[in-house]
MILUMRO-515258 format. One line per 8 residues: number of its first residue (from 1); their letters; for each residue x, y, z of C-alpha. Coordinates in nm, 3 decimals, m for minus. Layout:
NUM	a	X/Y/Z; ... .
// end
This chain:
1	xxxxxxxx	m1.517/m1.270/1.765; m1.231/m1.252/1.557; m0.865/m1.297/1.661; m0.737/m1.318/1.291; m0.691/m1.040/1.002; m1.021/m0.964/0.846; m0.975/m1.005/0.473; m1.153/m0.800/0.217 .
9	xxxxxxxx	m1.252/m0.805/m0.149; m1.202/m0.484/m0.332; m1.440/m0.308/m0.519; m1.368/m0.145/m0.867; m1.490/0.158/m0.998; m1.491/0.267/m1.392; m1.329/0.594/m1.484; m1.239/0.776/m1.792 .
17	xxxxxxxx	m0.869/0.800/m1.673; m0.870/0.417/m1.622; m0.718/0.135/m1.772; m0.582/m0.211/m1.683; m0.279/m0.212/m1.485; m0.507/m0.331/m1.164; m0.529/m0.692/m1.356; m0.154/m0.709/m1.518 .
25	xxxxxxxx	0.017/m0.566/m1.208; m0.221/m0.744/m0.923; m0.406/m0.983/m1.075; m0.739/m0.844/m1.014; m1.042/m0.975/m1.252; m1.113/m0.651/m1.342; m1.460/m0.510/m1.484; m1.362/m0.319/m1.807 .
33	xxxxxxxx	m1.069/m0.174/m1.985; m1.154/0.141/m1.826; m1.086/0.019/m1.489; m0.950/0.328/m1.221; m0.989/0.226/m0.836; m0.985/m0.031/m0.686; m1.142/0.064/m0.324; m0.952/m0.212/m0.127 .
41	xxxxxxxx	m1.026/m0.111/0.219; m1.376/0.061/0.273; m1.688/0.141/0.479; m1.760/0.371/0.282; m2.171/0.340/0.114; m2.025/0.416/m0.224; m1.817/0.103/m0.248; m1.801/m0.113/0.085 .
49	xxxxxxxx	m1.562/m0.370/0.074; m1.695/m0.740/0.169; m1.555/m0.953/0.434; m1.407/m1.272/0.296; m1.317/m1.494/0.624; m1.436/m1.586/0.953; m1.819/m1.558/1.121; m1.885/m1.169/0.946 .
57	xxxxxxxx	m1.790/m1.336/0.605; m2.037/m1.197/0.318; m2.113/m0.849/0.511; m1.943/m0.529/0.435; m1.666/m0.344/0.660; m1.927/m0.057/0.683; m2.221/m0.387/0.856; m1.935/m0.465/1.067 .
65	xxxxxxxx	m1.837/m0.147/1.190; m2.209/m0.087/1.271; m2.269/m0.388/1.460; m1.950/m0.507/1.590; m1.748/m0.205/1.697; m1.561/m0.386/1.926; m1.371/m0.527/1.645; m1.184/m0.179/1.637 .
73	xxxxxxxx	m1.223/m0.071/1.996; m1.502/0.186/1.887; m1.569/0.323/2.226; m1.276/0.476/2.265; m1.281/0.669/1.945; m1.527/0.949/1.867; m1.608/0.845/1.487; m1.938/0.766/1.383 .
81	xxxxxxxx	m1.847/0.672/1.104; m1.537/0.404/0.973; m1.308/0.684/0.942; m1.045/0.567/0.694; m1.055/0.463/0.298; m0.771/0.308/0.117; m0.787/0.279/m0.276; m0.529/0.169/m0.533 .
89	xxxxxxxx	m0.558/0.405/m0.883; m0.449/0.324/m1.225; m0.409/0.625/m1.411; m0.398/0.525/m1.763; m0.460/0.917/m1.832; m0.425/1.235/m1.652; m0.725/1.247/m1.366; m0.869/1.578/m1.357 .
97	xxxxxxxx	m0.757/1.884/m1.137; m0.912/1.887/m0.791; m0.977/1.964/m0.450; m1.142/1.884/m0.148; m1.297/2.044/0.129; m1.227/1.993/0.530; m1.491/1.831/0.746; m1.603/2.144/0.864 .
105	xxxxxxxx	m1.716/2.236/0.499; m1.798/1.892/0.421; m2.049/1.858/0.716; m2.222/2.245/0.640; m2.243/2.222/0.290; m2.282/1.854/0.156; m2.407/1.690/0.539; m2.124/1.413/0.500 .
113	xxxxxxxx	m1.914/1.336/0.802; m1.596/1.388/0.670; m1.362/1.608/0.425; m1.106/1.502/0.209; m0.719/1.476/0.351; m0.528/1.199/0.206; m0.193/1.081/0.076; m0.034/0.856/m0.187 .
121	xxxxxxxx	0.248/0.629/m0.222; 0.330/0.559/m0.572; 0.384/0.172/m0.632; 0.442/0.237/m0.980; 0.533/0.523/m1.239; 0.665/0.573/m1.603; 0.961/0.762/m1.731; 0.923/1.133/m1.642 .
129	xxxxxxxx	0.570/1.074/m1.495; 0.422/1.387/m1.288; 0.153/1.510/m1.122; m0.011/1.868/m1.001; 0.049/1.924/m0.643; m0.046/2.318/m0.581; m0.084/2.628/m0.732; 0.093/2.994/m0.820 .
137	xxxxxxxx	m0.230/3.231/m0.708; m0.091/3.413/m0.407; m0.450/3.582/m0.322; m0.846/3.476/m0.361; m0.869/3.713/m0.646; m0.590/3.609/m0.804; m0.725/3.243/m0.790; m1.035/3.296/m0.927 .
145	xxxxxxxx	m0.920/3.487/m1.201; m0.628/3.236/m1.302; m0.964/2.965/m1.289; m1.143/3.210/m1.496; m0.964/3.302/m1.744; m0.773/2.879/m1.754; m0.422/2.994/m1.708; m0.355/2.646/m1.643 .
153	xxxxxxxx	0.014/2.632/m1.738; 0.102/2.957/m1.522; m0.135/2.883/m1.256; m0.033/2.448/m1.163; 0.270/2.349/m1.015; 0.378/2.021/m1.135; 0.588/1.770/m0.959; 0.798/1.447/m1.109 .
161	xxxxxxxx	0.732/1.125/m0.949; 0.951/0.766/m0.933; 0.810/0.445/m0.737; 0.867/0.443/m0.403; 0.796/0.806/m0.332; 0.511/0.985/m0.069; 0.310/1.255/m0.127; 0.045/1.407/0.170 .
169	xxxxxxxx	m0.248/1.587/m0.020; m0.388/1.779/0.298; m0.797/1.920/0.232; m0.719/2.198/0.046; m0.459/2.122/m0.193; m0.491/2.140/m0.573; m0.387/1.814/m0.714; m0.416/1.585/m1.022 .
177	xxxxxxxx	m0.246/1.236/m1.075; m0.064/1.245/m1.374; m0.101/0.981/m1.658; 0.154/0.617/m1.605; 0.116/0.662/m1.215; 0.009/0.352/m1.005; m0.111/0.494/m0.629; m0.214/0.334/m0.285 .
185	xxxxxxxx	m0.423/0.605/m0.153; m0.509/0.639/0.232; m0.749/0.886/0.277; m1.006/1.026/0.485; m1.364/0.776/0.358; m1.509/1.048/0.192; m1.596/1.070/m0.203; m1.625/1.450/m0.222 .
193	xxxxxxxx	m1.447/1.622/m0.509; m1.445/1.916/m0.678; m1.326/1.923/m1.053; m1.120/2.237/m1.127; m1.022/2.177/m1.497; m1.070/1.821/m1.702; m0.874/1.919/m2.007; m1.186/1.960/m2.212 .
201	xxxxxxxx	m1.246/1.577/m2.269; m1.583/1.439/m2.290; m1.712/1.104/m2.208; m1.863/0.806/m2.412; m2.189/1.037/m2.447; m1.970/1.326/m2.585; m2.054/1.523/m2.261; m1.745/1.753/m2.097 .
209	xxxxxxxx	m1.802/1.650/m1.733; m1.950/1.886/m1.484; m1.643/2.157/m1.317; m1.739/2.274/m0.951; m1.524/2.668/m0.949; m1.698/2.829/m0.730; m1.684/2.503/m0.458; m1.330/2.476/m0.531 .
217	xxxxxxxx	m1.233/2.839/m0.500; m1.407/2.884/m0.186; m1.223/2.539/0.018; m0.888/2.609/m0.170; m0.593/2.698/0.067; m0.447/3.034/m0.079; m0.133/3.036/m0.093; m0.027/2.705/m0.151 .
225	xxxxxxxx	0.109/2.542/0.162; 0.356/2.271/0.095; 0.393/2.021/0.361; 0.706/1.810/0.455; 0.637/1.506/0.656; 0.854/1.372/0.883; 1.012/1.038/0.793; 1.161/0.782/1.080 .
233	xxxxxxxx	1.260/0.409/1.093; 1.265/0.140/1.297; 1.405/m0.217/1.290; 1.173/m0.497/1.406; 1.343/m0.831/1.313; 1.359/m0.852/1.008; 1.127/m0.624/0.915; 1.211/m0.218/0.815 .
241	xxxxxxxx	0.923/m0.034/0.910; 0.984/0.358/0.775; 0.692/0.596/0.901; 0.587/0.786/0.619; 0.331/1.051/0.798; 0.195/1.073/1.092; m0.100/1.350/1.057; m0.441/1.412/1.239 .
249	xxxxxxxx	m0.629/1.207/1.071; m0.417/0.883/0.942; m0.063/0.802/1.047; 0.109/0.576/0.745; 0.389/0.336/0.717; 0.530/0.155/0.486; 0.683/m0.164/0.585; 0.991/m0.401/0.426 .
257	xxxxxxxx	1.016/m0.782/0.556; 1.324/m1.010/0.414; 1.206/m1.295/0.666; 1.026/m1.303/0.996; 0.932/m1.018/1.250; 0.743/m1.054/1.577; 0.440/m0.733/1.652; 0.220/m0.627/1.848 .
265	xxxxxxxx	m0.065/m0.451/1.761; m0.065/m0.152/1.925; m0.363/0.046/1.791; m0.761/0.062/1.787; m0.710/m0.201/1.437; m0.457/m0.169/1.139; m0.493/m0.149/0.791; m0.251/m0.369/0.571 .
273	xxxxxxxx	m0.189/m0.409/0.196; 0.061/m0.640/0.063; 0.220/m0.423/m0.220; 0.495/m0.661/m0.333; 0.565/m0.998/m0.253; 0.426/m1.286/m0.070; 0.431/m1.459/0.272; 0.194/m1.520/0.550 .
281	xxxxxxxx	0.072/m1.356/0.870; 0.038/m1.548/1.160; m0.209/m1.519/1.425; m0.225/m1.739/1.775; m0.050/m2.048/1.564; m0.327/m1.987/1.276; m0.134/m1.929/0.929; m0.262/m1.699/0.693 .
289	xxxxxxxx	m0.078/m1.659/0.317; m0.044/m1.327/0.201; 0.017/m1.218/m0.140; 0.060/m0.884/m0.373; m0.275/m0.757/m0.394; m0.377/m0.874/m0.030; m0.603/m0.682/0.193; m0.675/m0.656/0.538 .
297	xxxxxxxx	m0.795/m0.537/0.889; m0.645/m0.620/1.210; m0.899/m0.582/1.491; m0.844/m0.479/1.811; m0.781/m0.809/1.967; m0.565/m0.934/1.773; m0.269/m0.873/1.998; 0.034/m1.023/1.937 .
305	xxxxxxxx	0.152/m1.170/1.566; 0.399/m1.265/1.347; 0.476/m1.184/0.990; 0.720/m1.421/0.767; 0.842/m1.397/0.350; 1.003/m1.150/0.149; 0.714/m0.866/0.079; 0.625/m0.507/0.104 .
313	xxxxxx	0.361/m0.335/0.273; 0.148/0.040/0.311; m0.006/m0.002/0.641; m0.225/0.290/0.818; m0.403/0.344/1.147; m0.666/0.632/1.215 .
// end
């Protein structure tokens, strides 16, 4: 059905941390000045991306994994469900503190599919910009009473972030986004969270928004577990291609073409976003332009392509 990359529109979501860098930095016609995610590659119910080429054009990645899972070789995978979810976040403020649980708590307690691992490659970040990643409690008990009693400054550890730099957020892990950070997010596609502390800011109707303690002290790892990911490269004409993580449930790249490089797709389908630059993609002599801001699905029979330009990329498989 399709032998081309399956182009999607994103879909934006409002948050209170929002703001507008998804229009001046990509060009997005954004709904509001409050403007946090964009949700660029999803199946997920909560924001389904729609399909903007080819025979499937005007149904969702979530109608097309449902009725055409040969598109990404669904047979030989055990997922009901599109397993993946990539999002681009403007954090015009500080995003609350959070956690997420691991499918096994996702599926007992909420009857979702999937928990909450994910990762983050900044595209963009101010001067001294930093985010939470962690925690000091060294016991349950010592957890809940840091929570308790908001010994926030003794109890988060806080981490300095430039562009260009990887973080892996395993289910888990204690985390906030700090305020002047630009993210592309790949992630398990699941919209569980559970809000530790929100810096005791209310919304436009004056209401402090709802915290979750005893959900987050029960799936928080204790200790904190940092985890280093191991970082190759490879040179594919001219194309750099550095793997960024390779993890159970997402393996990430990030890719660098100055010119043209010859793949092959070697996976169930591919996730792409163009993150810089521009170019095209070529696919059995068809040319497809590319751009900053582009997003897309290779499916499984795809095979063989071509890429061509000067442009970045943060390309994941499941």
């Amino acid at each position: 059905m399709y032998k081309e990359p399956i182009f999607l529109e994103s879909v934006f979501q409002e948050r209170i941390w929002g703001g507008q860098k998804l229009q001046t930095e990509f060009g997005y016609k954004i709904p509001n000045e409050k403007t946090g995610e964009a949700w660029v590659i999803s199946a997920h119910p909560n924001g389904p991306s729609v399909i903007k080429n080819g025979p499937l054009a005007g149904k969702t990645l979530e109608e097309a994994w449902k009725e055409h899972g040969e598109l990404f070789n669904k047979n030989a995978s055990n997922n009901e469900e599109y397993p993946l979810l990539v999002k681009i976040l403007d954090a015009n403020a500080d995003l609350s503190v959070q956690v997420h649980p691991d499918d096994h708590y996702a599926r007992t307690v909420e009857g979702v599919p999937y928990g909450k691992t994910e990762c983050w490659y900044v595209l963009s970040a101010e001067e001294g910009a930093e985010l939470v990643l962690g925690h000091h409690a060294k016991t349950k008990d010592e957890l809940e009473k840091m929570l308790q009693n908001q010994e926030w400054e003794s109890f988060l550890r806080r981490k300095k972030v430039k562009a260009g730099d990887f973080v892996y957020v395993p289910s888990g892990t204690i985390h906030a986004i700090g305020k002047g950070i630009v993210i592309l997010e790949t992630q398990q596609s699941s919209d569980i969270t559970y809000r530790v502390y929100d810096y005791d800011r209310r919304d436009d109707n004056g209401q402090k928004r709802d915290l979750h303690l005893d959900r987050s002290i029960e799936v928080t790892t204790v200790p904190h577990q940092d985890y280093e990911t191991e970082q190759s490269e490879r040179i594919v004409g001219d194309l750099t291609e550095k793997k960024l993580v390779e993890a159970e449930y997402f393996t990430v790249y990030h890719w660098k073409l100055s010119g043209e490089a010859s793949l092959t797709l070697q996976h169930d389908f591919l996730q792409v976003s163009v993150t810089a630059g521009k170019g095209s993609i070529i696919v059995d002599d068809h040319v497809f332009f590319i751009e900053k801001g582009t997003h897309f699905v290779l499916p499984h029979e795809v095979g063989e392509y071509q890429l061509s330009g000067e442009a970045e990329f943060v390309v994941s498989h499941a």
